[in-house]
Structures are given as C-alpha cells and as structure tokens.
C-alpha positions as CSV (number, residue, x, y, z in Angstrom):
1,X,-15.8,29.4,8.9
2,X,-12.9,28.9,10.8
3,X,-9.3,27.4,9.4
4,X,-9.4,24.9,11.7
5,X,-13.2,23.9,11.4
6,X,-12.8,24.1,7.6
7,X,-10.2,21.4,8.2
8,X,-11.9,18.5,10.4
9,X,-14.6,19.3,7.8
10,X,-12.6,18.4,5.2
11,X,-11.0,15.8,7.0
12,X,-14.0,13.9,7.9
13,X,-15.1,14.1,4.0
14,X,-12.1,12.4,3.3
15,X,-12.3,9.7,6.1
16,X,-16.1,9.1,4.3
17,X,-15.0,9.1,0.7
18,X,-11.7,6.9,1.4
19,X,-12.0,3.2,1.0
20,X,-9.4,1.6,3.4
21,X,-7.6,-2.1,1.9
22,X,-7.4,-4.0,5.5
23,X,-4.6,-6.4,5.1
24,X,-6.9,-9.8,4.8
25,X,-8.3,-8.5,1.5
26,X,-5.4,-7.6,-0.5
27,X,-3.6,-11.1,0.0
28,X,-3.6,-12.3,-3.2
29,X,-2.2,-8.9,-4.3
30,X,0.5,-8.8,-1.4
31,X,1.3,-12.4,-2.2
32,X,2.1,-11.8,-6.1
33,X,4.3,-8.9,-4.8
34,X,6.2,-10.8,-2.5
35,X,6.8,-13.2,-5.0
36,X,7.9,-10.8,-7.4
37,X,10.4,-9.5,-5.2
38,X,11.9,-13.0,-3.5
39,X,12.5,-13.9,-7.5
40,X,14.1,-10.7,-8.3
41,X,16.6,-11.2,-5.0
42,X,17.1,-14.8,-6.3
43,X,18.1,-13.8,-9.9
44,X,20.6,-11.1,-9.0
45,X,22.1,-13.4,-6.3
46,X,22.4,-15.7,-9.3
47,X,24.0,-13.0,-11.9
48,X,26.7,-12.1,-8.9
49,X,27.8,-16.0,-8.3
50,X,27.6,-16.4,-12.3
C-alpha cells in the first residue's frame, strides 16, 4: 500500500468514526461558557476599580 493511499484510508476512517458538535446543538453548553466568561471579565473589572 502506498503512503498516500494509506492516508485517505485512514483519513476517511476518521471522518466515519468522528462525531461532529454543529453549533445548534451545543447551545446550552456554549451558553454556560459565555456566561462563565462575561462574569469572570465583570469581577476583575470590579477588583481593579475596588
């Protein structure tokens, strides 16, 4: 087998095996981590004006 045969091979294993998140089912998840992140901006904005 060639190197570059063996590769798409393995490539298009992968592409099979992988499960791609699309964007419109991880929204509660992306949600909580925006959150997380506007509240940890907030607070150190806080701690500097303190």
């Amino acid at each position: 087998m060639k190197p570059k045969s063996r590769f798409i091979k393995s490539i298009a294993a992968a592409a099979k095996t992988e499960e791609v998140r699309l964007p419109w089912t991880r929204g509660a998840n992306r949600k909580a981590a925006i959150e997380r992140r506007h509240q940890t901006t907030s607070q150190q904005a806080a701690a500097k004006s303190a």
